[in-house]
Wavefront OBJ file of the C-alpha trace (Angstrom):
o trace
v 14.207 46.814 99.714
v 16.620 44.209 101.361
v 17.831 42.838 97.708
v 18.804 46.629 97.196
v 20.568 47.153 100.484
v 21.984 43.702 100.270
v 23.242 44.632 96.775
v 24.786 47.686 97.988
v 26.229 46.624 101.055
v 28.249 43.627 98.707
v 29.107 46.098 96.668
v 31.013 48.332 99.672
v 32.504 45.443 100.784
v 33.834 44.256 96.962
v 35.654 47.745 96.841
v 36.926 47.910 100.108
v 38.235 44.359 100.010
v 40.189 45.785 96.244
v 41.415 48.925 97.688
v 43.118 47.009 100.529
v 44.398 44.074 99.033
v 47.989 42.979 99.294
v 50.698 42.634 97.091
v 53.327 39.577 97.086
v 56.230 38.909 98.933
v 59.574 39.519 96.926
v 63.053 37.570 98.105
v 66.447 38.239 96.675
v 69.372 38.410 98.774
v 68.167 37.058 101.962
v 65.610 39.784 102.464
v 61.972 39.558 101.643
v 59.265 42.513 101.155
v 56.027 43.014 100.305
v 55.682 45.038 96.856
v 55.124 48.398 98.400
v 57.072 48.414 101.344
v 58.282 51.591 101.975
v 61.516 50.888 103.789
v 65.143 51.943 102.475
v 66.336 48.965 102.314
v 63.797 47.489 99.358
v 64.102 50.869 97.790
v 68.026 49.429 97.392
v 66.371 46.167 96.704
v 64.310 46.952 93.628
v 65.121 50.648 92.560
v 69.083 51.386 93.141
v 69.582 47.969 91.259
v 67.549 49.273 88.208
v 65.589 46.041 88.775
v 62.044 47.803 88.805
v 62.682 49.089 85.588
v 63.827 45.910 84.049
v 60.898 44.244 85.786
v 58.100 46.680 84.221
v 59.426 46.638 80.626
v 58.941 42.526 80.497
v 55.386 42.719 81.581
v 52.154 43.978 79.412
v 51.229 46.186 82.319
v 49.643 49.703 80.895
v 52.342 52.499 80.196
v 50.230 53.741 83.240
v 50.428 51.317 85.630
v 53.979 50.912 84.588
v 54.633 54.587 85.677
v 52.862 54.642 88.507
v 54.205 51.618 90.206
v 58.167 52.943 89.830
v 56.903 55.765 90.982
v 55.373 54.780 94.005
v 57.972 52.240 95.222
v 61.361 54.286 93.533
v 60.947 58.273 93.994
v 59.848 60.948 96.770
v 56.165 59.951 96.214
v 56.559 56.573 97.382
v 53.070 54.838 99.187
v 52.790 51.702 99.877
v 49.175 52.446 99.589
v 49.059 53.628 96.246
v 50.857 50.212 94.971
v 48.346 48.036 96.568
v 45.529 49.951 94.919
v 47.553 49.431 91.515
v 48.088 45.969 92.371
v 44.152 45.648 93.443
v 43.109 46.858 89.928
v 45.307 44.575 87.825
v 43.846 41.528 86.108
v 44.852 37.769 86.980
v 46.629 37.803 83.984
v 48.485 41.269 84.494
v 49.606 39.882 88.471
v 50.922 37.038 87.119
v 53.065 38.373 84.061
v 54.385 41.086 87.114
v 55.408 37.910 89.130
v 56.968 36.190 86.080
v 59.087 39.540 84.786
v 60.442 39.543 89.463
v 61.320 35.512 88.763
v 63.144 36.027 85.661
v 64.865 38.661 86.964
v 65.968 36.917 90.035
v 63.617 37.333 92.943
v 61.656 34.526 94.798
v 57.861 34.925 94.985
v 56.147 34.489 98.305
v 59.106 32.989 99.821
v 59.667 33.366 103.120
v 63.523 33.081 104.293
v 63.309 30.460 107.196
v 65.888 32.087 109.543
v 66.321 36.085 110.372
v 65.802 37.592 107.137
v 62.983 40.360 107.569
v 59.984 40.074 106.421
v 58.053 43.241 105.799
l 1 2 3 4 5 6 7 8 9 10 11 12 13 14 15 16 17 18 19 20 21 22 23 24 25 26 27 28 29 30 31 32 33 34 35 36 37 38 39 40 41 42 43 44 45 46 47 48 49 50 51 52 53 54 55 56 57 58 59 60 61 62 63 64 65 66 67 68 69 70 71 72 73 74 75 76 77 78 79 80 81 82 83 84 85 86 87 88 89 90 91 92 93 94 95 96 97 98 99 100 101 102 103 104 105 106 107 108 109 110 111 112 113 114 115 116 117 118 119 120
């Protein structure tokens, strides 16, 4: 009886943990964002530029995930909740080629600007 409510209590805390993971921080320009955000500003950031799509297409993310995550940080749907459960569901492998395709296209990963750029 306690292995099996152990066992199931681990396993509500292993999902919840993945469904509210973060993303990483992305820099260009002197302002920073968390994948995700939903602000204007990283909308002009990543999505006016055309840099999410140039970002996706060097990466061996799923057509899928591909899709969803312009969709969820570049159109009307946008949720920064939705991109974190994308993000959550990725392997090691598939997090690290998406941080990889933002570096050779110009951003910063995790960086955080020292003085007055926002952080979000």
């Amino acid at each position: 009886m306690k292995k099996t409510l152990f066992a199931g209590i681990a396993a509500v805390a292993l999902v919840t943990g993945a469904c509210s993971s973060s993303t990483f921080l992305v820099h260009k320009g002197g302002k920073a964002y968390y994948l995700g955000n939903e602000s204007k500003t990283m909308e002009a950031m990543i999505c006016d530029s055309g840099d999410l799509k140039k970002i996706l297409s060097g990466t061996e993310l799923t057509k899928q995930m591909k899709t969803d995550l312009y969709r969820y940080n570049c159109s009307a749907e946008k949720s920064g909740k939705q991109v974190k459960e994308i993000y959550a569901l990725m392997t090691p492998g598939q997090r690290k080629g998406l941080r990889v395709a933002f570096k050779e296209n110009g951003y910063d990963i995790n960086y955080r600007p020292c003085c007055g750029a926002p952080v979000d």
